[in-house]
N, CA, C and O atoms as CSV, one atom per row, in Angstrom:
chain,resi,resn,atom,element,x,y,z
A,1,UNK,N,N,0.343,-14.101,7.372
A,1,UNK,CA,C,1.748,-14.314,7.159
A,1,UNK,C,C,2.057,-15.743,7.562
A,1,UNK,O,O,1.623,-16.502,8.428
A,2,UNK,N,N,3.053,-15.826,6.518
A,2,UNK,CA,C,3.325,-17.907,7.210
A,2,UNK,C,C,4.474,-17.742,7.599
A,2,UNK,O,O,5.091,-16.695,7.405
A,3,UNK,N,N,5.024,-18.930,8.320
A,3,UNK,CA,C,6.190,-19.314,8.359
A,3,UNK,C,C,6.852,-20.519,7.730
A,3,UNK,O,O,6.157,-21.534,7.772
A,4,UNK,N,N,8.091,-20.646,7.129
A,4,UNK,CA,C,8.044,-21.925,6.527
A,4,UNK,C,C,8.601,-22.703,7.365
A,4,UNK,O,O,8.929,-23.659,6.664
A,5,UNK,N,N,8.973,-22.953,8.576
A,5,UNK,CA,C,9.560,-23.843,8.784
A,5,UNK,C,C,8.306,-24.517,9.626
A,5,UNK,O,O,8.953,-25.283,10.341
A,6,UNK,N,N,6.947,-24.716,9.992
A,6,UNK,CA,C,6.062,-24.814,10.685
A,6,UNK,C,C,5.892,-26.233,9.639
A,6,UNK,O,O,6.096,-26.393,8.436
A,7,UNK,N,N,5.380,-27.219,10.819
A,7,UNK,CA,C,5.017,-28.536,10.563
A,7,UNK,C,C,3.697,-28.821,10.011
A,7,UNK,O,O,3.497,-29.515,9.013
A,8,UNK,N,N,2.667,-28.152,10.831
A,8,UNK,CA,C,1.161,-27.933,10.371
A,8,UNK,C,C,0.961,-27.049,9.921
A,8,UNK,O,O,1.863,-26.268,9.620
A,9,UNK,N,N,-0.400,-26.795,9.676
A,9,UNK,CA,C,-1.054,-25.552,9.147
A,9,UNK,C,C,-0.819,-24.513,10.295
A,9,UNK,O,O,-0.167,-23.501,10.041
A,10,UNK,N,N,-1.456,-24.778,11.870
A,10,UNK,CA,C,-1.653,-24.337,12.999
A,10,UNK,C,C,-0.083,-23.533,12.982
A,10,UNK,O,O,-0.031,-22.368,13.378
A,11,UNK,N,N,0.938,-24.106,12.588
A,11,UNK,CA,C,2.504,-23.745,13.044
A,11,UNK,C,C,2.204,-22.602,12.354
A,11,UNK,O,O,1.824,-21.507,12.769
A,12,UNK,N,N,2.514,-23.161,10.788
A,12,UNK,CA,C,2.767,-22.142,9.585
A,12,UNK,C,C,2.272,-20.612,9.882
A,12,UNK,O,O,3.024,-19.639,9.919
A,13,UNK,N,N,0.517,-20.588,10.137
A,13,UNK,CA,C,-0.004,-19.599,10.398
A,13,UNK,C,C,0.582,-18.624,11.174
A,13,UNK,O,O,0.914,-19.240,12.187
A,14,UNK,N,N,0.966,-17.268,11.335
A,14,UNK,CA,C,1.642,-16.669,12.538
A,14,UNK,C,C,0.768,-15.280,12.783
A,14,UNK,O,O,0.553,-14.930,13.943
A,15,UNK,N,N,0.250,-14.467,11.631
A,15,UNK,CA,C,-1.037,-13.122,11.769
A,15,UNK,C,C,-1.355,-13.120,10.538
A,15,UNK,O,O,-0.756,-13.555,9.554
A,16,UNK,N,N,-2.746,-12.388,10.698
A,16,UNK,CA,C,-3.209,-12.067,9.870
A,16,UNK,C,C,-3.726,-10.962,9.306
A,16,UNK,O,O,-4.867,-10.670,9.665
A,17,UNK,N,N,-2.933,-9.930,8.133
A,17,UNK,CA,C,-2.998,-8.719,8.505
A,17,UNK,C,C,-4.320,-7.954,7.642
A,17,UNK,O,O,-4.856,-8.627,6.761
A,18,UNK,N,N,-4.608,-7.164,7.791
A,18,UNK,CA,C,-5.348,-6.259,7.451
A,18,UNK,C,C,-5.059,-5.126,5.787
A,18,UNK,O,O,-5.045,-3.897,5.705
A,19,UNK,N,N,-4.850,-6.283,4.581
A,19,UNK,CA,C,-3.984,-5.233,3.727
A,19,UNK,C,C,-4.580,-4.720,3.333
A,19,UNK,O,O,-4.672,-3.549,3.703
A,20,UNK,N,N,-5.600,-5.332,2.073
A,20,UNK,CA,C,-6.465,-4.771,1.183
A,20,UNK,C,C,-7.396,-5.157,1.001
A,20,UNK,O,O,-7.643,-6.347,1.194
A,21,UNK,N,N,-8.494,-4.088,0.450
A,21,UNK,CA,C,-10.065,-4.414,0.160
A,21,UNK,C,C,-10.080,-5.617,-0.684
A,21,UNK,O,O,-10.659,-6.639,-0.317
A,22,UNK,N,N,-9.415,-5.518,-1.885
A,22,UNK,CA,C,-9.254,-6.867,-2.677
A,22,UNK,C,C,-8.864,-7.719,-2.467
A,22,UNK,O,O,-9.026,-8.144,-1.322
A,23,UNK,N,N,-8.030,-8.587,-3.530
A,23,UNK,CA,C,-7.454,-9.461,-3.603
A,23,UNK,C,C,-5.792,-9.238,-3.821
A,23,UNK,O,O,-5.177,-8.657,-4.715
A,24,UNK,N,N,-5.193,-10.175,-2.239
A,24,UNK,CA,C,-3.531,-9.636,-2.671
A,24,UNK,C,C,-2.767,-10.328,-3.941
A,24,UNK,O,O,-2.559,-11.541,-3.938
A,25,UNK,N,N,-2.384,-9.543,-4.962
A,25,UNK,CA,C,-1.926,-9.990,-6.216
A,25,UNK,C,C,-0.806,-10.221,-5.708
A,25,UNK,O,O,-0.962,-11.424,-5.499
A,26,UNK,N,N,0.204,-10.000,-5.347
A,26,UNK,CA,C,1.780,-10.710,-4.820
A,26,UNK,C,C,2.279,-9.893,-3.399
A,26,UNK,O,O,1.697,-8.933,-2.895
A,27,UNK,N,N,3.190,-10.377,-3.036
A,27,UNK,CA,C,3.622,-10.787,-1.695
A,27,UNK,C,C,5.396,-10.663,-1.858
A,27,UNK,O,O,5.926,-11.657,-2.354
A,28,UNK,N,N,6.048,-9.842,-1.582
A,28,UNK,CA,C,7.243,-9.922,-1.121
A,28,UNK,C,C,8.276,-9.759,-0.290
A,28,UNK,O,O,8.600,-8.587,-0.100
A,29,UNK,N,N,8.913,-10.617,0.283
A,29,UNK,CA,C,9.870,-10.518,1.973
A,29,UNK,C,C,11.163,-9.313,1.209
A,29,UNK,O,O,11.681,-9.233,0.095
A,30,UNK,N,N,11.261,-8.669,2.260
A,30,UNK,CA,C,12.537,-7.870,1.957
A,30,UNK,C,C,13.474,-9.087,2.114
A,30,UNK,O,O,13.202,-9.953,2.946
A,31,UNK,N,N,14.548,-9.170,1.348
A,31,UNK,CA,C,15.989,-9.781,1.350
A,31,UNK,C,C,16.743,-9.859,2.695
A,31,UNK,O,O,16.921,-10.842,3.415
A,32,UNK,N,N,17.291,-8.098,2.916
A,32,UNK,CA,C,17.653,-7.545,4.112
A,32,UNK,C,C,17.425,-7.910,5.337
A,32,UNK,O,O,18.057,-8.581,6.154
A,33,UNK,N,N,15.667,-6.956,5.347
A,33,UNK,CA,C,15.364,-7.102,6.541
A,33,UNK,C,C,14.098,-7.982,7.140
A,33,UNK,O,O,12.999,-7.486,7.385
A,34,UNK,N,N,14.416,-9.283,7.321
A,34,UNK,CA,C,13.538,-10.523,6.775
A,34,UNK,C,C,12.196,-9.863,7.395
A,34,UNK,O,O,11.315,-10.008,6.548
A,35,UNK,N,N,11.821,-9.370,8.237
A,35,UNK,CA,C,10.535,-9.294,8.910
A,35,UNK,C,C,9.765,-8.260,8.249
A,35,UNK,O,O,8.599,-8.030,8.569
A,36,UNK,N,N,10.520,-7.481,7.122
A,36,UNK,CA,C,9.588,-6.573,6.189
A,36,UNK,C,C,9.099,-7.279,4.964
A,36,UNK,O,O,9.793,-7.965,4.214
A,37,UNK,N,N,7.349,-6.939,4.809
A,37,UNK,CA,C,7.252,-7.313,3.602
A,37,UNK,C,C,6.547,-6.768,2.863
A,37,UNK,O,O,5.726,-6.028,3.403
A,38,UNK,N,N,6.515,-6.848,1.420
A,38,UNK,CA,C,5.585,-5.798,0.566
A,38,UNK,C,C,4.675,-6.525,-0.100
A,38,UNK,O,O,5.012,-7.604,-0.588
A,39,UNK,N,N,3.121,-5.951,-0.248
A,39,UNK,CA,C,2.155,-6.544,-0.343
A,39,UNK,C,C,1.495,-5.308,-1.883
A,39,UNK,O,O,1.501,-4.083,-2.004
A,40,UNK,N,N,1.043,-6.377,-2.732
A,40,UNK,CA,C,0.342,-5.585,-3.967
A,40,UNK,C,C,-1.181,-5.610,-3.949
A,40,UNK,O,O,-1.840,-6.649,-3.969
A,41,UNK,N,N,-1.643,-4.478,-3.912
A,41,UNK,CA,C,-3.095,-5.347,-4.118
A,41,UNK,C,C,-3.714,-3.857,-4.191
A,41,UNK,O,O,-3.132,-2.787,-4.013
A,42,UNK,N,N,-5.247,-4.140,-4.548
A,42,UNK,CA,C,-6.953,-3.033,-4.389
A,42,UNK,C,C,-6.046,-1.723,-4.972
A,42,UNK,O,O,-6.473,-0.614,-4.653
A,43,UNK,N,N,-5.040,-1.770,-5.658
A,43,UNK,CA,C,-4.309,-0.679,-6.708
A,43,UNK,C,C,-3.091,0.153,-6.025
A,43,UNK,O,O,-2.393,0.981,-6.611
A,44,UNK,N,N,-2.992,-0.201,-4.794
A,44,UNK,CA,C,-1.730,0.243,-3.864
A,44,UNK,C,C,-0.678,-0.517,-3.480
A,44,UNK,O,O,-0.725,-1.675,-3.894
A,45,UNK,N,N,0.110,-0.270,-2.921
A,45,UNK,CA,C,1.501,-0.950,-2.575
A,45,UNK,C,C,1.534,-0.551,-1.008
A,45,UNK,O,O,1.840,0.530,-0.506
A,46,UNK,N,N,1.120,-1.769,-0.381
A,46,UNK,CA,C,2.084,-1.293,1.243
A,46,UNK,C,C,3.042,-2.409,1.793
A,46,UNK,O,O,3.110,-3.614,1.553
A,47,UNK,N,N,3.861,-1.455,2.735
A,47,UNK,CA,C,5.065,-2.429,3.550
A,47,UNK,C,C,4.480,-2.405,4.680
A,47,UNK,O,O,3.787,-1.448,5.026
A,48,UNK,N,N,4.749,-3.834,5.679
A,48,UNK,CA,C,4.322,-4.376,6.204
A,48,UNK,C,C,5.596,-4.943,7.642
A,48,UNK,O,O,6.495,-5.582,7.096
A,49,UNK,N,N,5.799,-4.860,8.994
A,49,UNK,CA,C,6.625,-5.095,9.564
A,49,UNK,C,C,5.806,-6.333,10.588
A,49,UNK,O,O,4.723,-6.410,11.168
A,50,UNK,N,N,6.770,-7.029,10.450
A,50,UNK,CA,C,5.848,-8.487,11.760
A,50,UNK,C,C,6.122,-7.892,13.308
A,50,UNK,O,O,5.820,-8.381,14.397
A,51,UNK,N,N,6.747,-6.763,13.003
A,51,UNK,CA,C,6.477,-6.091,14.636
A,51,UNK,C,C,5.479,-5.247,14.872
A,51,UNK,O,O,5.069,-5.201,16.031
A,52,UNK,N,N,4.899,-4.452,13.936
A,52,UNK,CA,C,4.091,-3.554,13.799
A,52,UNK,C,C,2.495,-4.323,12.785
A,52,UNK,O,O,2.308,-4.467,11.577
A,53,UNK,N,N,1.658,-4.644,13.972
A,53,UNK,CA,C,0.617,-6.088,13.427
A,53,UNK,C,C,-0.889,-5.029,13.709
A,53,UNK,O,O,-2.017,-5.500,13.851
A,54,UNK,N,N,-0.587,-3.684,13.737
A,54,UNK,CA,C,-2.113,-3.205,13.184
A,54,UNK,C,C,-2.507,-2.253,11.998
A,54,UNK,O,O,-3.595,-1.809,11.629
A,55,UNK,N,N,-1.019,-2.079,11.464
A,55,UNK,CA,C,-1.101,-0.788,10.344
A,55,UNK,C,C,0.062,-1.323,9.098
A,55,UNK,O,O,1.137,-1.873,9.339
A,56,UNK,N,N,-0.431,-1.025,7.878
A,56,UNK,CA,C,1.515,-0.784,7.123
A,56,UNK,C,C,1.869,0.273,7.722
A,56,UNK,O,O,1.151,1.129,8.239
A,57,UNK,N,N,3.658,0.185,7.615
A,57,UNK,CA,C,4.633,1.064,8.247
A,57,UNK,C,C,4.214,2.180,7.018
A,57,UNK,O,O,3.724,3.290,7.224
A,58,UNK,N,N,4.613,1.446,5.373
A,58,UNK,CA,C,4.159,2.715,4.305
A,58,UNK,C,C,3.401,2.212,3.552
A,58,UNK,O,O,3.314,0.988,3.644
A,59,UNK,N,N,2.364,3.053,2.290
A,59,UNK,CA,C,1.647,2.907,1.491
A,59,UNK,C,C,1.604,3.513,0.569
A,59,UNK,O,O,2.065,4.605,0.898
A,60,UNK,N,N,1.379,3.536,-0.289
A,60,UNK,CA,C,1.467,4.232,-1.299
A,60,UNK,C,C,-0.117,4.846,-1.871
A,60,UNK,O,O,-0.979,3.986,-1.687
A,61,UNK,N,N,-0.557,5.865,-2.382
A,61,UNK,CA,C,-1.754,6.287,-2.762
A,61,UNK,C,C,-2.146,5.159,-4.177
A,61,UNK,O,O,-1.407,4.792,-5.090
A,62,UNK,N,N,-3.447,4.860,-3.928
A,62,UNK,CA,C,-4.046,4.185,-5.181
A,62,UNK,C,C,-3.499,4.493,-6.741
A,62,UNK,O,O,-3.267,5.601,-7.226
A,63,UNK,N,N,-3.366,3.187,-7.373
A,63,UNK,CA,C,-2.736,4.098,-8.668
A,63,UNK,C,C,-3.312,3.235,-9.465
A,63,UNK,O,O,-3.586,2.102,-9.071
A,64,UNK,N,N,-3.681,3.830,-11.209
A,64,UNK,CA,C,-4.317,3.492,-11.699
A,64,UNK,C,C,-4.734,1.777,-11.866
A,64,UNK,O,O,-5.768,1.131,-11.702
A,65,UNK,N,N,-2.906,1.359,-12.405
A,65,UNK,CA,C,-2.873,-0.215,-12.761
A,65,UNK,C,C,-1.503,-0.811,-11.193
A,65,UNK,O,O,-0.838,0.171,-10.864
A,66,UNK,N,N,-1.282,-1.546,-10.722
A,66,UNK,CA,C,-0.518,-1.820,-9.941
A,66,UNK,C,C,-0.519,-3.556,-9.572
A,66,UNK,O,O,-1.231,-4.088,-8.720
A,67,UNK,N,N,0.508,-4.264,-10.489
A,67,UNK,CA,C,0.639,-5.740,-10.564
A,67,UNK,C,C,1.735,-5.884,-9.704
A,67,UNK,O,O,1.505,-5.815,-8.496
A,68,UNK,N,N,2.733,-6.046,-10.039
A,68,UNK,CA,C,3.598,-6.583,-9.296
A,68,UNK,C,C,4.970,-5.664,-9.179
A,68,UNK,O,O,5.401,-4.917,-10.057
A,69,UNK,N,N,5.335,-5.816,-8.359
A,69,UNK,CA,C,7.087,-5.066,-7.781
A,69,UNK,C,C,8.388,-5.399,-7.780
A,69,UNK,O,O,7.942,-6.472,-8.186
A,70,UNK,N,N,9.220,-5.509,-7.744
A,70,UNK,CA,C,10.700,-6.262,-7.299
A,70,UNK,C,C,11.016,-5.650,-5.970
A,70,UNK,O,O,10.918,-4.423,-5.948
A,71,UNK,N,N,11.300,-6.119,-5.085
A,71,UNK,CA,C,11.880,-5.969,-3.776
A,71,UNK,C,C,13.534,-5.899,-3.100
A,71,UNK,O,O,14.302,-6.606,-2.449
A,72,UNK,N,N,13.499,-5.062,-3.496
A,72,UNK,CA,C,15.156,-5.017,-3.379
A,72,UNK,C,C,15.612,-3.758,-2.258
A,72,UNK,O,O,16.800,-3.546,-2.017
């Protein structure tokens, strides 16, 4: 997870989580509640809380095709 307001790389960096076997196809911050975010990837969908840094909060079961989401 980054941050944008970080000067260096070292700043930016803040964890690094554990999503998927693959490759994460997109990345989205909830609007709302800035510290939630939803992550696409290895054919599932999980949400993600920067308070909660060893599990997603939810996930969704593998599904066949799974690109991208809107976050609202």
């Amino acid at each position: 997870m980054m941050m944008r307001k970080g000067k260096t790389p070292q700043d930016r960096l803040i964890n690094v989580y554990k999503a998927h076997y693959g490759p994460v196809i997109d990345i989205r911050r909830n609007p709302t509640f800035v510290k939630n975010f939803l992550t696409v990837g290895d054919s599932s969908i999980k949400i993600f809380s920067e308070d909660c840094k060893d599990s997603p909060i939810m996930w969704t079961a593998p599904q066949v095709r799974t690109q991208t989401v809107p976050y609202s």
